[in-house]
N, C-alpha and C positions, 0 to 999 in steps of 0.2 A: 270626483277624481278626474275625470275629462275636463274640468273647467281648468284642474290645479295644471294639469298637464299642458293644456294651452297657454298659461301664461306663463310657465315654468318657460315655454319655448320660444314666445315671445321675446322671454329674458333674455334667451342666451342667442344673442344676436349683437351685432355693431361692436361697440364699443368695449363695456363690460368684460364681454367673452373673448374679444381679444389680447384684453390686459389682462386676463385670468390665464390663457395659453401660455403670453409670453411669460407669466410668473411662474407657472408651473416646467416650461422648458427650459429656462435656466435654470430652476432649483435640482432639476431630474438629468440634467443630463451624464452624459459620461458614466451610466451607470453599468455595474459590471454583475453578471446574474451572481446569484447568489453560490458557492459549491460546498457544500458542508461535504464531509466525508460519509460516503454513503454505505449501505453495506451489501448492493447488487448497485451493476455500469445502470443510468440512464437509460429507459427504453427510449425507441426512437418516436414512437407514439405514446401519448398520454394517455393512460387508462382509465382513470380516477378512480382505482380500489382504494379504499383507506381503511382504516379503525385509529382506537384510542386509546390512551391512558388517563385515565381520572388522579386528580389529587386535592388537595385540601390544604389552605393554610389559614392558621388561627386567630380568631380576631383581633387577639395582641397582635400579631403581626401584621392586619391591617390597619392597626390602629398607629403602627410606627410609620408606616408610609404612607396617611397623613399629615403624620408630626414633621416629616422629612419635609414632605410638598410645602404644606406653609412655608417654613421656616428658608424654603427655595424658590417663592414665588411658583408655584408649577402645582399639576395638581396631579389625584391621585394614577389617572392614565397615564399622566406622564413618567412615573417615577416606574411604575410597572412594565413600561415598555422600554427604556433605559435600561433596565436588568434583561427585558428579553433581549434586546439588542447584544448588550454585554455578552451574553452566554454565545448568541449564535456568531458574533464576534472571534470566541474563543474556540471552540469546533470548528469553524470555517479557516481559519486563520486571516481571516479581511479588515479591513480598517475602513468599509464601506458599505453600513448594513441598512438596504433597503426594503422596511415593512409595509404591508398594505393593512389601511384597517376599515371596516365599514361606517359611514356616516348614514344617521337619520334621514339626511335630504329633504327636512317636515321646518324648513327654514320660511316659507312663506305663511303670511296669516291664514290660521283655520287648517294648515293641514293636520296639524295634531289630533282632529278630532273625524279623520277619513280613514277608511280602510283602502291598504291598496299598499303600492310597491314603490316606496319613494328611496330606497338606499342608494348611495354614489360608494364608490371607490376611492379613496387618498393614499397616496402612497409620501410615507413618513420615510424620509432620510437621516440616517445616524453615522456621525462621525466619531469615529475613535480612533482618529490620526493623533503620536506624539505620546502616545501610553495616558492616557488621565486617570485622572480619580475618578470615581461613581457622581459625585459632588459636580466636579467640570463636565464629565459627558451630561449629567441632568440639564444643564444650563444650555448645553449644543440645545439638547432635547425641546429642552421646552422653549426654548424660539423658534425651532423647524415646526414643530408642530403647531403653535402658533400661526405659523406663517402659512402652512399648508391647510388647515383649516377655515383660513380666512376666504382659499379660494374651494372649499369643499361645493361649491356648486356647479364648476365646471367638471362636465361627464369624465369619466375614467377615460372611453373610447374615444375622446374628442383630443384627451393627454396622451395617448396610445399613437391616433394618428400623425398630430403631429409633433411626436419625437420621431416618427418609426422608427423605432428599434429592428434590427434581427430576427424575422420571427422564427420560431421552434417550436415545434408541432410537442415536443418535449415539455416545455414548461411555459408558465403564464407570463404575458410581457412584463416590465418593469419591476416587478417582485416576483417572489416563490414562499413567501411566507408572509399570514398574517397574526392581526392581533387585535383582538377584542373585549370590552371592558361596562358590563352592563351590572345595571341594582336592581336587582330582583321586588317586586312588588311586595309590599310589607303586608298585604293580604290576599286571598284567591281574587280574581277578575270577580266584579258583578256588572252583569248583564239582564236586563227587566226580562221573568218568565225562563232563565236560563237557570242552573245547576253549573257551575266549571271549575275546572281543577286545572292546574298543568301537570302535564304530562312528558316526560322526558323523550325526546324521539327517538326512534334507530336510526344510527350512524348509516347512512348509505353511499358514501363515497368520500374522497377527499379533494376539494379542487386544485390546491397546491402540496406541497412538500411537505409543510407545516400550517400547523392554523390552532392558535392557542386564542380560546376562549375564557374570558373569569366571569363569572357573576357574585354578588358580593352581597351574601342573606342579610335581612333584616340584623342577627344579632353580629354580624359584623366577621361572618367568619368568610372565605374567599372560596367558591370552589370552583375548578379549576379542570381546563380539560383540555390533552394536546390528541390534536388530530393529526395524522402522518399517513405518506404515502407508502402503501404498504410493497410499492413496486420497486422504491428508492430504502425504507429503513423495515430494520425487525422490531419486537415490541420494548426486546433488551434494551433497545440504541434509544426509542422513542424516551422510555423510561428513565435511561442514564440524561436525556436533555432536560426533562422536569424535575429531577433530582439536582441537577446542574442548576437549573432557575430556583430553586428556593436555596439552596446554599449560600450561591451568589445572594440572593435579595435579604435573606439574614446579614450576613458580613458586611456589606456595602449602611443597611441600615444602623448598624453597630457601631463602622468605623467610613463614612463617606467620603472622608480624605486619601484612604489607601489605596495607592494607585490598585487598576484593574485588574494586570496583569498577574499581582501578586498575590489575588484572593482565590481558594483551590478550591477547586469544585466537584471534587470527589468524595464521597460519604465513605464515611469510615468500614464500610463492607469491600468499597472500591481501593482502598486505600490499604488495607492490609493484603488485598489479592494483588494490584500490582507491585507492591512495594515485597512484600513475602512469597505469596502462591504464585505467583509469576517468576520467582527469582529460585526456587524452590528446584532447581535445574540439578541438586548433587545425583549421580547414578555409580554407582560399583565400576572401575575400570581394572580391568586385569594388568597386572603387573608385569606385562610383556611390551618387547617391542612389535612393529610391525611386520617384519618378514617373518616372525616369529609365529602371528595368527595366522599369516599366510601357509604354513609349514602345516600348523596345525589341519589349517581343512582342505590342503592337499592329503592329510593322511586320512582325511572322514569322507571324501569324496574323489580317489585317483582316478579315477576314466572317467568323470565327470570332462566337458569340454570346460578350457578356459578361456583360450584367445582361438577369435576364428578370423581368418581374412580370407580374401577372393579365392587365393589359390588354397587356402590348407586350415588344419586346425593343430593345437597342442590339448593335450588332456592337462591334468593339473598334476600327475605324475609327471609328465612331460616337461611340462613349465619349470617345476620344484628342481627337477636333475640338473636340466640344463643350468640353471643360476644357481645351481651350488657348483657346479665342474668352472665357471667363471668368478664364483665369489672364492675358492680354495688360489686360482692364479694373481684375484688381486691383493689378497692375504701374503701373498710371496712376494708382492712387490710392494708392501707396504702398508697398504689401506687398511685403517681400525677404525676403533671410534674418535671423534672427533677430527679426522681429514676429511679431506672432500675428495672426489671425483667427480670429473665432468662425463657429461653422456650428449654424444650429439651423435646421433642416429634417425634417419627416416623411421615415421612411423609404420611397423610392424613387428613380427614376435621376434625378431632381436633386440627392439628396444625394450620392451616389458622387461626380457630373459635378464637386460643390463642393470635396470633397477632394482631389478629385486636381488641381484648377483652383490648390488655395491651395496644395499643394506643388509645380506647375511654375511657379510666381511666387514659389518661392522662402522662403516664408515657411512658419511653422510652422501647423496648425489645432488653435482649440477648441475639440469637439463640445460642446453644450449641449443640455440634455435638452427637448423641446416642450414635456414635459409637468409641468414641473417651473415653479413660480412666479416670473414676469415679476423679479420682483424679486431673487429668488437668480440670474436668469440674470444680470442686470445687474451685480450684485455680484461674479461670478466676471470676468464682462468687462473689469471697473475693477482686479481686484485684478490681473488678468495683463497689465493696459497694453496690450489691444485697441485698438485705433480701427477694426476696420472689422469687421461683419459682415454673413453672408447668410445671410438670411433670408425668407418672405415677410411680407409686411403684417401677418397678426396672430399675429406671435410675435416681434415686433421693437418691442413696446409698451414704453415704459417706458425704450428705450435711447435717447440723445442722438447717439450717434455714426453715423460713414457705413453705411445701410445699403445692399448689393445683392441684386436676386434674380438667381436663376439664369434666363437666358435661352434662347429655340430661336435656334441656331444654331451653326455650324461652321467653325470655321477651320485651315486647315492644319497651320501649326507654332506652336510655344510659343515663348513669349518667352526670352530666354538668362535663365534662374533667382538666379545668383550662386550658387547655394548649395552646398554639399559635405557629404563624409558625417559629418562633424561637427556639423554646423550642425541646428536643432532641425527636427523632423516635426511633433511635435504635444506639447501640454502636456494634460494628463486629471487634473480635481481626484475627490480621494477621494469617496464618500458624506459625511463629515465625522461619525462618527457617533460620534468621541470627541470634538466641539468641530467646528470652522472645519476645511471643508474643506483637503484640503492638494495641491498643483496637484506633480505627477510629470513630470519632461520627459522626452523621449525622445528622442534625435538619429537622426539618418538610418544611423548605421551597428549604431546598436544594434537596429533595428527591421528592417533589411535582412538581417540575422544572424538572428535568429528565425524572418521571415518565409521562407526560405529554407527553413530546417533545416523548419520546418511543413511546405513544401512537399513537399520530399523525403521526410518523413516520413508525412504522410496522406495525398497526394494521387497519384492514379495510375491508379484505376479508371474515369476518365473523367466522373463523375456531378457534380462542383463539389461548390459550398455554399450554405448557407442564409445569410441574412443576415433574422434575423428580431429583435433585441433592439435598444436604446437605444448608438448610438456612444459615448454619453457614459461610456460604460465602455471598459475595455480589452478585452472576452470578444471584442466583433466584427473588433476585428483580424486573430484568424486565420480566422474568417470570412469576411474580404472579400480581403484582398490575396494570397496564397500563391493563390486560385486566379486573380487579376487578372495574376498574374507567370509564371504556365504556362498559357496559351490557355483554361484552363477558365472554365464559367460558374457567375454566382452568382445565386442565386434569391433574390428580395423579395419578404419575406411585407405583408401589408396591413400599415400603423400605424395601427392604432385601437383602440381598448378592446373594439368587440364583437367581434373576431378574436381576441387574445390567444392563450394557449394552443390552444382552438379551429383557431388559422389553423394552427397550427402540426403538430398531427394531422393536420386536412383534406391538407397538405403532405404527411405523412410518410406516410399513408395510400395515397399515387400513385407518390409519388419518393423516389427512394436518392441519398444522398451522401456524397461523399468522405468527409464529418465533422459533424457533429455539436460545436459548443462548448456546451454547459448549464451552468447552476446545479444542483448535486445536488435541487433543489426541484425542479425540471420532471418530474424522473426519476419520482414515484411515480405524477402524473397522465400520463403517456405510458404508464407502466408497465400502468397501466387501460385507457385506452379507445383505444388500439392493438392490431389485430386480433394473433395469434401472426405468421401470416404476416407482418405490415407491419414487427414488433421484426425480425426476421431479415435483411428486405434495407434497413432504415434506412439502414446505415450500418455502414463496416467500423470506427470509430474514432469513439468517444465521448469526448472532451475536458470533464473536467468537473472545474469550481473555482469557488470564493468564498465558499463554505459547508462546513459537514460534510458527509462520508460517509456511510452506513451501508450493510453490506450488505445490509439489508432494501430499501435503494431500489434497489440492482441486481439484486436477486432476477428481477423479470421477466424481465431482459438476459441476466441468465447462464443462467434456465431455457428462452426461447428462442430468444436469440440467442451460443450460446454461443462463435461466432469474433469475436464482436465485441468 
């Protein structure tokens, strides 16, 4: 072994080993790690916990991949790794899938016959740029592999240094998944004065993401083992990819010409759960509208609190009176179902009082933003055929039509509404930020279905919600009503510009709730100047849309507040 090792090093010197570099660095370069969708973030350190799933395919079916290879000049590795390519292709969504696989490295004379440690590392590049067939990626295949085996004597670490890539304590350079393809010995080892058996090991870690091994018995059947990082996937997920690789490798052997894209790789278990038990979404809605439930569990819980802000609180008796003494004045001046009214109010309990006043009169509301130009408010009023809002004095500049403010006072019951759960809740124009705003209706049974499922969904620890952004959006919806329809209370942040974010720490800094709705924007300044303790009891359920993601803006959530 010492002799093999010295000439081995010998070799790789001068000439040789620098044409083997330069072939290996342009074949590798520009390579993008690999990101299959995982089911926990990337630790920041590699752990190498791993385990496995086992599987089995039958010797017919090695026997067709084979018949494929011939018939493609390519042999049976190649055709096997083409399907694994395919697959993690299709989970990743990349069109640039780079495998590692081990080589023998027993290329010099006599080493076949030494004990000792001669594997290299090759990393196999696969393209499935332009949608191909199984038939056309085979052919990428079997020339890359070709070509990368011809320099399989150049060290992995030697291809490592000079690409350098990036490194990441996270994962292995140039690949994150390999693939291996061995024939099992057609009898037990003999060794003179020895007894031996092989013996299957225990899995003791995993050095990549993935690492699919086949050996391929004597009578030709395939068995199969995928090893996965148990840091990065669960055993479901490991399971749905090897399930995924023999689908694929059946159909591609069947029909090799069909493009890749359109071969499905979901087993008929996966296949009736997403397409049925997934969809399987009907639940009982009550035939009511929504100030309606709200009525209701002011009557099941009146000194319950509803709305609190800095200065005061309303009970739900409180709430309920006041917007009916408001919904009876806008019933005399008009509003039913199917008009609308506008509501441009700073947020506090005179705006709730006004929402919930314009849905038990029957009519639909539409919130308009304070702070947004007298004149855009105007324009949305006219285009949605308004005639009446409420408003106070100076945010009602500029409109012609009736306005009301909201008053103190209380009156028992609502006026009879007309309206049913067809009939419109509220109409909400876009930002308009491809053109003219564009106005979104919502009727009473599509907003009572939502607000519902939110309920039962976030709501349960007792803490409510915040009610701190612009109504003129849809985000405050589940904000305000899921906890107005289960006895909970909702907290009013200040509306002013020197509160802003600000008010909203100061909040979170004291009080925990139910939920949390965001813009992924808020997240990196919350992420800041929120103590660790305060991310942890926030909130068990962050609701966040309207913008991109990144996992850098949940970075802080996930490092301390990782139930949330």
């Amino acid at each position: 072994y010492a002799d093999f090792a010295d000439r081995e090093d010998k070799q790789l010197t001068g000439r040789r080993l620098a044409a083997g570099l330069e072939t290996e660095s342009t074949a590798l370069a520009d390579l993008t790690p690999l990101e299959l969708p995982t089911d926990r973030p990337r630790p920041a350190v590699w752990d190498g916990a791993g385990d496995a799933v086992r599987f089995e395919l039958p010797a017919e079916l090695t026997a067709r991949v084979d018949q494929l290879a011939r018939r493609s000049r390519a042999t049976r590795f190649m055709v096997l790794l083409a399907a694994f390519q395919a697959v993690l292709a299709r989970f990743g969504g990349q069109r640039d899938i780079a495998v590692g696989t081990p080589v023998a490295g027993r290329h010099l004379p006599g080493a076949d016959r030494l004990i000792g440690l001669f594997v290299n590392t090759v990393v196999l590049r696969g393209d499935l740029s332009g949608e191909p067939s199984f038939r056309t990626l085979l052919g990428r295949v079997a020339a890359n592999t070709a070509a990368a085996l011809s320099h399989a004597h150049v060290p992995f670490e030697l291809v490592v240094d000079e690409l350098a890539p990036e490194r990441d304590l996270a994962r292995n350079p140039l690949f994150q998944v390999s693939f291996s393809l061995r024939t099992a010995p057609p009898e037990p080892i003999a060794l003179p004065g020895l007894d031996c058996e092989l013996v299957r090991t225990p899995l003791t870690g995993s050095p990549f993401d993935l690492v699919l091994d086949a050996d391929v018995l004597p009578d030709g059947r395939l068995n199969a083992r995928l090893q996965y990082a148990t840091a990065l996937f669960d055993r479901t997920t490991a399971q749905r990819l090897a399930d995924a690789f023999r689908l694929l490798l059946d159909a591609v052997l069947a029909d090799p010409d069909r493009p890749l894209h359109r071969v499905g790789l979901l087993t008929d278990e996966d296949r009736l759960a997403v397409v049925e038990k997934f969809n399987q979404t009907a639940v009982p809605l009550p035939e009511r509208c929504l100030h309606e439930l709200f009525t209701e569990q002011a009557e099941r819980t009146p000194e319950a609190v509803a709305l609190r802000w800095p200065n005061g609180e309303l009970t739900y008796r409180q709430l309920d009176a006041r917007a009916n003494l408001l919904a009876h004045r806008l019933r005399a001046h008009g509003a039913g179902p199917e008009s609308l009214v506008g509501v441009c109010l700073r947020r506090g309990p005179e705006l709730v009082v006004a929402l919930l006043a314009v849905l038990k009169a029957g009519a639909g509301y539409l919130p308009l933003a304070p702070d947004h130009p007298p004149l855009r408010r105007s324009r949305l009023l006219d285009r949605a055929g308004a005639e009446l809002l409420i408003a106070d004095d100076d945010l009602a500049k500029g409109w012609t039509g009736t306005v009301l403010a909201v008053e103190d006072g209380e009156r028992e019951t609502a006026p009879v509404s007309g309206a049913g759960p067809d009939n419109l809740a509220y109409l909400i124009y876009t930002s308009g930020s491809t053109g003219e705003p564009k106005g979104v209706m919502v009727t009473h049974r599509n907003v009572v279905n939502y607000v519902r499922w939110s309920a039962r969904t976030y709501l349960g620890t007792g803490d409510g919600t915040a009610l701190y952004s612009s109504v003129a959006f849809d985000l405050p919806v589940t904000s305000l009503f899921p906890a107005l329809l289960t006895g909970a209370a909702v907290t009013l942040t200040p509306d002013d510009r020197a509160s802003g974010l600000d008010g909203l720490v100061k909040l979170l800094s004291r009080d925990s709730f139910d939920l949390l709705k965001l813009t992924p924007t808020h997240l990196g300044p919350l992420g800041r100047e929120l103590p660790a303790a305060a991310l942890r009891t926030a909130t068990p359920h962050l609701v966040l849309g309207g913008e991109q993601l990144t996992g850098a803006m949940l970075e802080p959530w996930r490092r301390h507040a990782p139930d949330t």
